[in-house]
N, C-alpha and C positions, 0 to 999 in steps of 0.2 A: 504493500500500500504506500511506503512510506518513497519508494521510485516512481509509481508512477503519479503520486501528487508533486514529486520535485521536476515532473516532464511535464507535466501540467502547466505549475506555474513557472520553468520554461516557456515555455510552447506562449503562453499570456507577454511574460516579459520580451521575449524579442517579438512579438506583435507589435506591443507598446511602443519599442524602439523603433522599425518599421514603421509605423502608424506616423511618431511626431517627427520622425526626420533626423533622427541621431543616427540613421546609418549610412547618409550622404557624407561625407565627410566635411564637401562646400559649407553644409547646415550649420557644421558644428562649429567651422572655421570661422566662419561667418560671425557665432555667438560669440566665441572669445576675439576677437578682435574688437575690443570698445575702442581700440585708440582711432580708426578707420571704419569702414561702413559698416556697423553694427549691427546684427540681425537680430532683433529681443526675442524673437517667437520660441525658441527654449526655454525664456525666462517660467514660461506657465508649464513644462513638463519637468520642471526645477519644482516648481511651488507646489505642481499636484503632488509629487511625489514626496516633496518633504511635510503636506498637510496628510496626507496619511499615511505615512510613517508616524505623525505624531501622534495621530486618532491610535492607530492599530494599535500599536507599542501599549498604549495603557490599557488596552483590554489582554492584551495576549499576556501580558508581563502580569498580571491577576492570576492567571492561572496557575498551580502547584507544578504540574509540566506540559509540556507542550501535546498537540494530536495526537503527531507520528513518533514522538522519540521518549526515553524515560527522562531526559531532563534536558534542561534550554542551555545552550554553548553561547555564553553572554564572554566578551572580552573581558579580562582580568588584569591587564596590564591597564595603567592609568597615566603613565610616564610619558614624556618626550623626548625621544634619545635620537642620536645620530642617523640610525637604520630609519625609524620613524619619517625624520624629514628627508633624508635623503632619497630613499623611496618615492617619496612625496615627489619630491623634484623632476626624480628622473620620470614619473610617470606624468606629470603636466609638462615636462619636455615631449615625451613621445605624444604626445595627446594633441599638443599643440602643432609639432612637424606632421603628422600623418593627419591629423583630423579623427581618426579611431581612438575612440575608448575601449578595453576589452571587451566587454560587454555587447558594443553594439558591433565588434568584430566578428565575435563568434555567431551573431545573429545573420553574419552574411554568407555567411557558407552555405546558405539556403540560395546564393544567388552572388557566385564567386566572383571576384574580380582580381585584374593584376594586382592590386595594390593591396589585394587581400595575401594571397602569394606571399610578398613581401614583409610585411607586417605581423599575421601569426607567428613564425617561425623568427621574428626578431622577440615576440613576445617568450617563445618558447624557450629559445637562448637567453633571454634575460634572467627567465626564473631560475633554468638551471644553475646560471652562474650565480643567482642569488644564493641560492639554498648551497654549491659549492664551499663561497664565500664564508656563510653563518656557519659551517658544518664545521670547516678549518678555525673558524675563531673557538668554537669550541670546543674542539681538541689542543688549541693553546693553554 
C-alpha cells in the first residue's frame, strides 16, 4: 500500500509540475531572474504550495503516526553547518544555469529532452561525489 500511494502522489506531483510550468526551464529562468524580465507566475505555485504545507502539517503532525508507516521521519538536525549551505549553493547554482530543479527533472523523463540527457547524470554524479565526500570525512 504504502508504494503505491508514494506513485500516486508521484504521478499528482509531476502533474503539478507539468501543469504550472516548472518543467520549461525558460519558466523557471524567467522567475529567478528579478534583476531582468521577471516572470511572477511561479510566485502563486510558491504560495499554493507553501499554504498547504502549512494547512497539512498541522493536521498530519496530530496524528501519533502517520497512514502508511509506524512512525513520521521529521528532521532532527536543527544546525547550520558548512554541508548545509554549501549544498544550498551548489544546488541554486545548478538550478539557476540549467533552469531544472530535480524534481521537475525527473518529471521529464515522461517526455525527454537533450538537456534532460545532460542534467540527470550531472545530478547523478553530484550525489555520488557527495555521499563519497561525507563517507571519507567520516572515516577521518
Amino acid at each position: 500500500m504504502f508504494n503505491l500511494a508514494s506513485l500516486f502522489a508521484g504521478i499528482v506531483f509531476g502533474f503539478g509540475l507539468a501543469l504550472s510550468g516548472m518543467t520549461h526551464p525558460e519558466k523557471v529562468l524567467g522567475f529567478l531572474d528579478v534583476a531582468g524580465h521577471w516572470d511572477p507566475a511561479l510566485i502563486f505555485v510558491l504560495g499554493g504550495a507553501v499554504g498547504v504545507t502549512v494547512v497539512a502539517f498541522r493536521f498530519v503532525l496530530r496524528r501519533a503516526t502517520p497512514l502508511l508507516a509506524s512512525r513520521f521521519h521529521l528532521p532532527q538536525a536543527t544546525n547550520i553547518d558548512w554541508r548545509l549551505v554549501g549544498g544550498a549553493i551548489l544546488f541554486g547554482i545548478g538550478w539557476g544555469i540549467s533552469g531544472y530543479c530535480p524534481g521537475p527533472a525527473i518529471a521529464l523523463l515522461a517526455a525527454p529532452n537533450w538537456e534532460l540527457a545532460v542534467f540527470l547524470p550531472a545530478v547523478l554524479l553530484g550525489t555520488l561525489l557527495s555521499r563519497a565526500a561525507i563517507g571519507r570525512k567520516r572515516d577521518a
